[in-house]
Short mmCIF file of the C-alpha atoms (twelve columns), coordinates in Angstrom:
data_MODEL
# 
_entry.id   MODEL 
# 
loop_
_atom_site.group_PDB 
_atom_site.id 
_atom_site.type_symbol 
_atom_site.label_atom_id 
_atom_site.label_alt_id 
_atom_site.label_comp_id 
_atom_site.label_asym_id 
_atom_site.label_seq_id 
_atom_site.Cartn_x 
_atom_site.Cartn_y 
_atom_site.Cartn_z 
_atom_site.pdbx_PDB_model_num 
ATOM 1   C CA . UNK A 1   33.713 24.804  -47.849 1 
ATOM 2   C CA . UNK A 2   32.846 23.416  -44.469 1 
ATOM 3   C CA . UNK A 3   31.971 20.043  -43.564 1 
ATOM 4   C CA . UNK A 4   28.706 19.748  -42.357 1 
ATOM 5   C CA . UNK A 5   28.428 17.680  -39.059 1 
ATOM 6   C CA . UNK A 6   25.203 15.769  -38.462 1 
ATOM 7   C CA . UNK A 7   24.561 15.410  -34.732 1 
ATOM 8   C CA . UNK A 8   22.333 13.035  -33.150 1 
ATOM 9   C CA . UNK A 9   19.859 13.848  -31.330 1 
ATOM 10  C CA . UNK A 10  20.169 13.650  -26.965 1 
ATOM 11  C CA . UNK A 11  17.385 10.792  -26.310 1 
ATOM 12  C CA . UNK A 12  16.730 10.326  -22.593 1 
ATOM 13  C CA . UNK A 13  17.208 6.404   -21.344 1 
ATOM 14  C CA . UNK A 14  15.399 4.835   -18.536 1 
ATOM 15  C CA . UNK A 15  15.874 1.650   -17.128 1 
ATOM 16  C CA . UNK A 16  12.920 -0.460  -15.871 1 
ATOM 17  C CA . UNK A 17  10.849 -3.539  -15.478 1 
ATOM 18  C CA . UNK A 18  7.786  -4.565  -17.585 1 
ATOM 19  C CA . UNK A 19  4.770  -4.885  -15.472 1 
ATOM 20  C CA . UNK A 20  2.442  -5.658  -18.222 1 
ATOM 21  C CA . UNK A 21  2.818  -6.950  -22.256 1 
ATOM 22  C CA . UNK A 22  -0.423 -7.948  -22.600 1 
ATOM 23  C CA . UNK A 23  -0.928 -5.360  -25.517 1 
ATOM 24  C CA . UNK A 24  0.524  -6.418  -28.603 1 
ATOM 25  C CA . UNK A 25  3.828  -4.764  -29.380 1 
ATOM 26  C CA . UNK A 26  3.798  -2.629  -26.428 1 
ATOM 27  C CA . UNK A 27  4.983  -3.402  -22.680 1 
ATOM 28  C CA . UNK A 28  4.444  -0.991  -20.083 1 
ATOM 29  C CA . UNK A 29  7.878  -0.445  -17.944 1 
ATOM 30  C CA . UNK A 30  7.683  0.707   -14.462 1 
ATOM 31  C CA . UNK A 31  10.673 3.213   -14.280 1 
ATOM 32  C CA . UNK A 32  12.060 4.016   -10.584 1 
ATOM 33  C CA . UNK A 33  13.972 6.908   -9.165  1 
ATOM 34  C CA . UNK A 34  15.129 8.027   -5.881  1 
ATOM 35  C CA . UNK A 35  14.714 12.117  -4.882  1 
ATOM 36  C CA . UNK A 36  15.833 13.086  -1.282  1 
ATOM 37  C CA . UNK A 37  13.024 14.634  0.596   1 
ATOM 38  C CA . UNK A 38  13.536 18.586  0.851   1 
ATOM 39  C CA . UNK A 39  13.485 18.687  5.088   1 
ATOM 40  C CA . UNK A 40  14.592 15.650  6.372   1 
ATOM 41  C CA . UNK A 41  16.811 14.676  3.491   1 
ATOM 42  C CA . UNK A 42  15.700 11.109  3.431   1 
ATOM 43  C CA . UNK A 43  15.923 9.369   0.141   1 
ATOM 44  C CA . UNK A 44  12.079 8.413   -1.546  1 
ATOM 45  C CA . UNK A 45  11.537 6.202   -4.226  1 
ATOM 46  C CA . UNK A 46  8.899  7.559   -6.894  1 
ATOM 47  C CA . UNK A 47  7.474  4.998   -9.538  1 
ATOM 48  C CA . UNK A 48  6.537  6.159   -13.176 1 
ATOM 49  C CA . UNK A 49  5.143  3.942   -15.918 1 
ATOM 50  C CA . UNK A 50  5.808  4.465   -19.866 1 
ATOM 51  C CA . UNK A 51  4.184  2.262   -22.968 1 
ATOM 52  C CA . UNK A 52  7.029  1.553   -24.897 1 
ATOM 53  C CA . UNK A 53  7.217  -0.143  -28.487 1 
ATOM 54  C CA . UNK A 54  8.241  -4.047  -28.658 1 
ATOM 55  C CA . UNK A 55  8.105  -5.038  -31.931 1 
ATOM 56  C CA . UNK A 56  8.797  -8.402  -31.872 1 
ATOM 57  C CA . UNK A 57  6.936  -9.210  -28.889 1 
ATOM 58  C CA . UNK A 58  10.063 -10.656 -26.983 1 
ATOM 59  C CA . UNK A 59  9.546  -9.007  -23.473 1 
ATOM 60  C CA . UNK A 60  7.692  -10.887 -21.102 1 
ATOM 61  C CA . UNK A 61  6.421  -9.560  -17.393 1 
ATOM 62  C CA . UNK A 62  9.497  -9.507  -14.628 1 
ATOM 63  C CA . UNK A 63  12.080 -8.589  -17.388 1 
ATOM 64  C CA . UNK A 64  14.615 -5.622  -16.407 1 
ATOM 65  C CA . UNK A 65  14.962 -3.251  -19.959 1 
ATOM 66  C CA . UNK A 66  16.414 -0.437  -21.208 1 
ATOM 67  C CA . UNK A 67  13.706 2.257   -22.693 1 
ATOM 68  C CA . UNK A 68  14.643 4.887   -25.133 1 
ATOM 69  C CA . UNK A 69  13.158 8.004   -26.045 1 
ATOM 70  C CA . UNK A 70  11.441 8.169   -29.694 1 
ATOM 71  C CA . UNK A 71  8.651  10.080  -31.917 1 
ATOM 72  C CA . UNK A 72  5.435  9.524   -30.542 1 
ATOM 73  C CA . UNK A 73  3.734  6.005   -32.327 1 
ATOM 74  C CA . UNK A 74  0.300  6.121   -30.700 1 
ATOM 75  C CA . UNK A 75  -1.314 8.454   -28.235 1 
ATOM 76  C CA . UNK A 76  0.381  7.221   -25.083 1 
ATOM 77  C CA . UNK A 77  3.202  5.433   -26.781 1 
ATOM 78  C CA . UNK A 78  6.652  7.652   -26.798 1 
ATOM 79  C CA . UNK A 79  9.598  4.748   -25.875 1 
ATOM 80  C CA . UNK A 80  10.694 2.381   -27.415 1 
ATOM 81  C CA . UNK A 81  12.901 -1.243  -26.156 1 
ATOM 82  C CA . UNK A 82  16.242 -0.814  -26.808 1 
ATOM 83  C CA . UNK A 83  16.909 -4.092  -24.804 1 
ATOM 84  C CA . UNK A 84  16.347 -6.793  -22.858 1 
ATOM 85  C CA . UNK A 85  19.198 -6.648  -19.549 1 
ATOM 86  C CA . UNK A 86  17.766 -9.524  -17.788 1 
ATOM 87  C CA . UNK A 87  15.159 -12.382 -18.040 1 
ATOM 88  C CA . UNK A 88  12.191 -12.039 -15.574 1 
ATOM 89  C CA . UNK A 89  13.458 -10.313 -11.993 1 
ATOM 90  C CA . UNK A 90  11.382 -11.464 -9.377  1 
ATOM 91  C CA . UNK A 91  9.072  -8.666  -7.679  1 
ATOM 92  C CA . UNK A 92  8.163  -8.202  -4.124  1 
ATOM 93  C CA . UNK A 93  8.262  -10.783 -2.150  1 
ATOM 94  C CA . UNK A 94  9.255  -14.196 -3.390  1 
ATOM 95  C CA . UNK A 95  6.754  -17.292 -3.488  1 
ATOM 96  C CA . UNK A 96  7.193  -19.800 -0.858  1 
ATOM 97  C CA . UNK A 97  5.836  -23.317 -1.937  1 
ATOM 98  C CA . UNK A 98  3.485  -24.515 0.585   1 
ATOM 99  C CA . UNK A 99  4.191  -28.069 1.560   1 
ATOM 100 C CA . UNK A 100 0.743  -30.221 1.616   1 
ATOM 101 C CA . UNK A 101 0.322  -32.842 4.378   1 
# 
C-alpha cells in the first residue's frame, strides 16, 4: 500500500503597506509591482489594493506586511496578515516641522 502524500496548497504572497485599518479586523494593503512598458521598455509601477483579515487588530496605517492568499471571509475579503515586517514606513514625502517665530 502506498503512502498517501498530502500537499499543500500554492497560496500566492504579496507584500505591501496598509493604507487604511479603520474597519475592524480588516486593513486594506496597497500591493506594488513594476511591469516594463511593451515599446519603450521603461519600467511602470502599478498599485493594487486587497482587504485582508487582521484578527487581532495589530496593524496600524504605514506598516509594511506580508498578505497571504485564503478562502474568501466576506465579499471583498480574500487575504489574510501573515505578518507584520516593519512598524509604520513613512509615505511620500516626509513632514517637515515648521518652525514658528
Amino acid at each position: 500500500m502506498e503512502e498517501q502524500v498530502k500537499r499543500v496548497p500554492h497560496r500566492k504572497r504579496f507584500v505591501g503597506v496598509v493604507v487604511s485599518d479603520k474597519m475592524d479586523k480588516t486593513v486594506t494593503v496597497r500591493v506594488e509591482r513594476l511591469i516594463e512598458h511593451p515599446k519603450y521598455h521603461k519600467y511602470i509601477k502599478r498599485y493594487k489594493k486587497f482587504k485582508a483579515h487582521d484578527p487581532q487588530n495589530r496593524c496600524q496605517e504605514g506598516d509594511k506586511v506580508l498578505i497571504e492568499e485564503t478562502r474568501p471571509l466576506s465579499k471583498t475579503k480574500r487575504w489574510r496578515v501573515v505578518k507584520i515586517l516593519e512598524q509604520n514606513v513613512k509615505r511620500g514625502i516626509e513632514e517637515v516641522p515648521v518652525k514658528e517665530q
